[in-house]
C-alpha positions in Angstrom: -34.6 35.1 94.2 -37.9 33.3 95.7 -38.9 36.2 96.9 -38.5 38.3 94.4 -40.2 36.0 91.8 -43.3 36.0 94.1 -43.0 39.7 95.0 -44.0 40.5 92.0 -46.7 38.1 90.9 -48.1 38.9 94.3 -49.0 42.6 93.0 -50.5 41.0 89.9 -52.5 38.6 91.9 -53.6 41.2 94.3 -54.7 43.3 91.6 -56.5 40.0 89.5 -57.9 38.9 92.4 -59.8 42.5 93.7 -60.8 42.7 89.9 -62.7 39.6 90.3 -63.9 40.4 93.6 -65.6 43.2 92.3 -67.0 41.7 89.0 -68.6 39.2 91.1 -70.7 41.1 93.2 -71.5 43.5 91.1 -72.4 40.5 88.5 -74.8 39.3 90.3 -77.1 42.2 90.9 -76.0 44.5 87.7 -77.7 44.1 84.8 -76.1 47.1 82.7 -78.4 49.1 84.8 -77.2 53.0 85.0 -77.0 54.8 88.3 -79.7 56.4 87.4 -82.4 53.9 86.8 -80.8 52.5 90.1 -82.4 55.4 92.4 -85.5 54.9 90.8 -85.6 51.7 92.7 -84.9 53.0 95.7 -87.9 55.3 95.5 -90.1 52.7 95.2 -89.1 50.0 97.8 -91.7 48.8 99.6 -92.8 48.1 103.0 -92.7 43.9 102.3 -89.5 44.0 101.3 -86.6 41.7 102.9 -83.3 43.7 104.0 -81.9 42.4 101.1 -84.2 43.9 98.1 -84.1 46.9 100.0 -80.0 46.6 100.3 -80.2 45.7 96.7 -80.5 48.7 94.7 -77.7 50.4 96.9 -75.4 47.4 96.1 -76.1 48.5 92.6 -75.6 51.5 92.8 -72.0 51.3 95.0 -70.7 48.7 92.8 -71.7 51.1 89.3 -70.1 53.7 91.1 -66.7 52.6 91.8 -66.9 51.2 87.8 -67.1 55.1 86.9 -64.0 56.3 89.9 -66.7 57.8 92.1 -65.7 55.9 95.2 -67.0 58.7 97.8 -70.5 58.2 96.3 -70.1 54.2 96.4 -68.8 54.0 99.4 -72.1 56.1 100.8 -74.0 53.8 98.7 -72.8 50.3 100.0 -72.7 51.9 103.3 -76.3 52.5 103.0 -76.7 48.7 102.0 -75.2 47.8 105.0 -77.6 49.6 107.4 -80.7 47.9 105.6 -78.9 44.5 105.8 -76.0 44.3 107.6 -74.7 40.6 106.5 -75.4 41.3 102.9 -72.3 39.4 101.7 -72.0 41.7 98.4 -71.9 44.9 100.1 -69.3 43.9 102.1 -67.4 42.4 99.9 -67.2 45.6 97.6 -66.7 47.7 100.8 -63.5 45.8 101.3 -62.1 46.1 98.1 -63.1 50.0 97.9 -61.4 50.7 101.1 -58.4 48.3 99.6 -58.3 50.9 96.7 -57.7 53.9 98.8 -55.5 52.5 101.3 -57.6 52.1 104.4 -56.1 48.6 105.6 -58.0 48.6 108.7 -61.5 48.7 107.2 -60.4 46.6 104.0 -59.5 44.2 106.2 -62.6 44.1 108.8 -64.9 44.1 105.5 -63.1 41.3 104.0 -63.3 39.1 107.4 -66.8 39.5 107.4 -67.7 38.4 103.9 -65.7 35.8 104.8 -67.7 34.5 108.2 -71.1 34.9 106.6 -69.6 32.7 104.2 -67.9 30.2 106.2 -67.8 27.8 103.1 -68.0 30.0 100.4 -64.6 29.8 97.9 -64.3 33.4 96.9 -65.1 35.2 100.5 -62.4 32.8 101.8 -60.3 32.7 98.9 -60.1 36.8 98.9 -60.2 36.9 102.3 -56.9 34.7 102.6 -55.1 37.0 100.0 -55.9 40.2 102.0 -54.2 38.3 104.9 -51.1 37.1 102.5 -50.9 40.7 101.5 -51.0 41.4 105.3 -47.9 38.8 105.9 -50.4 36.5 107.9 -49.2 33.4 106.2 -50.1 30.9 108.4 -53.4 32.4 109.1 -54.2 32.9 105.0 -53.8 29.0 104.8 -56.9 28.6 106.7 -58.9 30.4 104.3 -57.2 28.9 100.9 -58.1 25.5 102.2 -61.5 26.7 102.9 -61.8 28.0 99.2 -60.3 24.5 97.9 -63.0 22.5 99.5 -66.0 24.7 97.7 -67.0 22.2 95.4 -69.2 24.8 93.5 -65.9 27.7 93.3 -66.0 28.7 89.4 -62.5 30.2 90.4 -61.4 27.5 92.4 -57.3 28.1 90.3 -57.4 31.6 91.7 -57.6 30.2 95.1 -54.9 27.7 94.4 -52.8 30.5 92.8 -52.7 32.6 95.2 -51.9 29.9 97.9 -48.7 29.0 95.9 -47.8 32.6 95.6 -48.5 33.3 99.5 -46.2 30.1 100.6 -43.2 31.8 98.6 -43.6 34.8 100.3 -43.3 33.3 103.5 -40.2 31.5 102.0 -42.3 28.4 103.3 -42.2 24.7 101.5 -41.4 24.9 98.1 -43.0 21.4 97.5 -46.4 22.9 98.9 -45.9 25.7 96.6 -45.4 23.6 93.4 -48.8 21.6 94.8 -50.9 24.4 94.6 -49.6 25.8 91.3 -49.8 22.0 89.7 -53.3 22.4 91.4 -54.6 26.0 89.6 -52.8 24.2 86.2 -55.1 21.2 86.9 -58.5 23.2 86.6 -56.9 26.0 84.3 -54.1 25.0 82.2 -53.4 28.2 80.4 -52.8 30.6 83.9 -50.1 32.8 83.3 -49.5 33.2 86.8 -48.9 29.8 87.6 -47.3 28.6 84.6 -44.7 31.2 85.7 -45.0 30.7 89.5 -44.2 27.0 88.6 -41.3 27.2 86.7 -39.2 29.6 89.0 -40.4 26.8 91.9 -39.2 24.1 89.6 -35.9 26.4 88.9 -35.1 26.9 92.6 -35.9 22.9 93.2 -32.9 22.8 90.3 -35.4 21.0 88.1 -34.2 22.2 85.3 -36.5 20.3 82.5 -39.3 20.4 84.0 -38.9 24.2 84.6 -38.3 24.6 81.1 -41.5 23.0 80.0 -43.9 25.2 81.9 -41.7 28.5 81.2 -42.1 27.2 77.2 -46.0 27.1 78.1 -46.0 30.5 79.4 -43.8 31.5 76.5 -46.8 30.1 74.0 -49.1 32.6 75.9 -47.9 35.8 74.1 -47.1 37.5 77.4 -44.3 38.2 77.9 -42.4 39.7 81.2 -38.7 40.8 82.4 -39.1 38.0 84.8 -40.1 35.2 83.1 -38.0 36.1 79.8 -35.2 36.6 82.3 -36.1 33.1 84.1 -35.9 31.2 80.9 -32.8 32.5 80.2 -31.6 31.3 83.3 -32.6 27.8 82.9 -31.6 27.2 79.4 -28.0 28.1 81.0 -28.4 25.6 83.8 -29.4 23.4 80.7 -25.9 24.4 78.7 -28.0 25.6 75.7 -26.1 28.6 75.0 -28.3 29.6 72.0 -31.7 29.7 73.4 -30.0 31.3 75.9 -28.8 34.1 73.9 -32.5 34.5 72.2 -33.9 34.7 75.1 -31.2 37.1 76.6 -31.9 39.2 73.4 -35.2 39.5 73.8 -35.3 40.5 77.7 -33.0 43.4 75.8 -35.6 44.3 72.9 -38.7 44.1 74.5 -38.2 45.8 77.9 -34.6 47.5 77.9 -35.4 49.7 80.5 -36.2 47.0 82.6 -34.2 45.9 85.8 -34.1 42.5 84.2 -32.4 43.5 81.5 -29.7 45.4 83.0 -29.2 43.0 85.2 -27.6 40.6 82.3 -24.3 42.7 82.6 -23.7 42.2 86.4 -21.1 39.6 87.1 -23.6 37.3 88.2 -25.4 37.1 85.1 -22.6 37.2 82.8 -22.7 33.4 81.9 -24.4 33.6 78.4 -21.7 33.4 75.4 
């Protein structure tokens, strides 16, 4: 059950965190500026110009490309960033999560490593460096980097970091104490994450803290997102509580809102069956 709780908040925080990946490099050299009115920057660099301005307007132009599904003609873009400045952070950091896209582990995973060593300290390099290494099954290894993103003082999305760490440490079936630090941890700086609202409760669940576990799986509930798992985790712990009602609600609702679900079919399996 551990793993299957995190399996699937893994894919969601995969997804999250190369979303934000990409929004921040791209943030912080696109100004709503069109391909177009990119090029004409790059016809008038200059001979002064440091690596970076001339890497710059490629940046720009790789990171509006890949908003618009053109990946060949970003990839050729930030590739071209690259050979003006070859430690521009931002170009590799959107190389990594292009190549991530398609499928090429090998580069995803060399671009993300070098974000992350020209930014030794940096919280997001490291942070999205350790989940590209959690999604690789190098647990031990994406500790290193997590830690590295806690320490940033100056990480916007330092609960990210912690997030992901949580989810990572269930999927190596590691220390479920460690696990419900890191979630507590993400809760701490962002109290209204989904993810580890719900990451928390299932830990909480497995610890057979039942109360407790209810509490943060009411939280999530307040959200207005709801999910097989969670309505199906909720449902689980108001029967470890013996409240047979809320049980049934929730049952009910894991049955109305996704009845195609796995979740929901799996309330008639002997296992499952415990709800009056």
């Amino acid at each position: 059950m551990r793993h299957e709780c995190a399996r699937i908040g893994f894919f969601l925080l995969v997804l999250a965190s190369a979303t934000i990946c990409l929004l921040s490099a791209c943030g912080r050299n696109n100004d709503g500026i069109r391909p177009a009115a990119i090029q004409n920057q790059v016809s008038n660099l200059k001979e002064k110009e440091t690596p970076a301005d001339r890497a710059r307007p490629f940046i720009q132009l790789g990171g509006k490309y890949m908003e618009l599904g053109k990946l060949d003609l970003a990839q050729e873009n930030l590739l071209k960033a690259l050979k003006y400045d070859p430690k521009n952070i931002d170009a590799h950091t959107l190389l990594a999560t292009l190549y991530d896209r398609v499928g090429d582990g090998k580069q995803a995973l060399q671009h993300y490593h070098d974000a992350a060593e020209l930014a030794p300290k940096a919280g997001a390099e490291n942070n999205n460096y350790g989940m590209y290494l959690c999604k690789l099954g190098q647990y031990a290894q994406a500790r290193k980097y997590f830690d590295v993103a806690f320490a940033d003082g100056f990480y916007a999305a330092k609960a990210s970091a912690y997030t992901n760490a949580g989810t990572c440490e269930l999927l190596a079936k590691g220390s479920l104490d460690r696990a419900e630090a890191d979630f507590r941890g993400a809760l701490a700086l962002e109290p209204s994450n989904a993810q580890a609202l719900f990451q928390l409760a299932s830990v909480l669940y497995q610890k057979n803290d039942y109360f407790k576990a209810r509490a943060f799986a009411q939280r999530y509930d307040a959200l207005g997102q709801p999910s097989p798992d969670a309505l199906l985790l909720a449902r689980n712990i108001e029967i470890k509580l013996g409240h047979a009602d809320a049980a049934r609600d929730y049952a009910q609702r894991l049955r109305d809102q996704f009845p195609d679900s796995e979740q929901a079919r799996a309330l008639q399996s002997p296992t499952h069956s415990q709800t009056p």
